[in-house]
N, C-alpha and C positions, 0 to 999 in steps of 0.2 A: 115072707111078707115083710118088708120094710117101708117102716115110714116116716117123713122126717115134719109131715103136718095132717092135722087130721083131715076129714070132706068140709069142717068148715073155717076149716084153713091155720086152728088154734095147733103149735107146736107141740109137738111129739118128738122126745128122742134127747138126749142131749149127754156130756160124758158120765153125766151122774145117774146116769137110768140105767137101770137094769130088763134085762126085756125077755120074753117067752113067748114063742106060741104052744097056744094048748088048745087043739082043734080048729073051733070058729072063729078062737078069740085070741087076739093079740095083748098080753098082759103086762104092762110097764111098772116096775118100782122104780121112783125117784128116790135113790138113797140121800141127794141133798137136803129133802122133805122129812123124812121117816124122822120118827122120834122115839121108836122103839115101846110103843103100850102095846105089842103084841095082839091089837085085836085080830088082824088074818088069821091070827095063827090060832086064835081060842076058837073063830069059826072053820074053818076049815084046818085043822092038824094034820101033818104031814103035804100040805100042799107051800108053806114059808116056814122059815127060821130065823131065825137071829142071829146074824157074824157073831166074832170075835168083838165089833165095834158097837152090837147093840140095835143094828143096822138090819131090818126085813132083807132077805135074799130067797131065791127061790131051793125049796126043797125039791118035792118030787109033786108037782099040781097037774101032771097027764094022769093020777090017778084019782084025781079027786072030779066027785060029779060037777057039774055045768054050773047050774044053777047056787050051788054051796059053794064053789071058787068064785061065785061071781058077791052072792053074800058077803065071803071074807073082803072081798075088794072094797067094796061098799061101807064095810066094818072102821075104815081107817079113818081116823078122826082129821086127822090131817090131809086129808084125800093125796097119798103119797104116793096108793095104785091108781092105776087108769085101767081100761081096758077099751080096746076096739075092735070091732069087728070085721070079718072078712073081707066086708067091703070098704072099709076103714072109717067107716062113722063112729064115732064117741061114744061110748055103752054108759063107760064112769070114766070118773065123778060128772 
């Protein structure tokens, strides 16, 4: 699944995104965004981590349920995850 704008046409993707799919959902961290309060990581653990820079990256989030990765997403105060879905409409922020 790639994409470089969502269904209503707001861009997605860029050199500072970090990207995953994890099932239905296509999961973006803007590392240019992050500011490192770790909230994904207090909702959902083991689905992000923290670089060396402080910086959300993906840990292991195919193991984490649906609805609690999408929590964490949601969690970020800076709305630095996105997420979209299969058919590429906007889920978050």
């Amino acid at each position: 699944m790639a994409f470089d704008t969502d269904l209503a046409g707001s861009p997605v993707g860029g050199a500072s995104e970090e990207r995953r799919s994890v099932g239905d959902l296509l999961i973006c961290i803007d590392r240019a965004i992050c500011v490192g309060f770790e909230d994904c990581i207090t909702a959902a653990p083991g689905a992000f981590r923290l670089d060396a820079e402080g910086i959300a990256t993906f840990s292991e989030p195919e193991g984490i349920e649906r609805d609690r990765l999408l929590a964490a997403c949601a969690a970020c105060p800076v709305d630095a995850l996105s997420v979209l879905d299969a058919a590429g409409r906007r889920i978050l922020p």
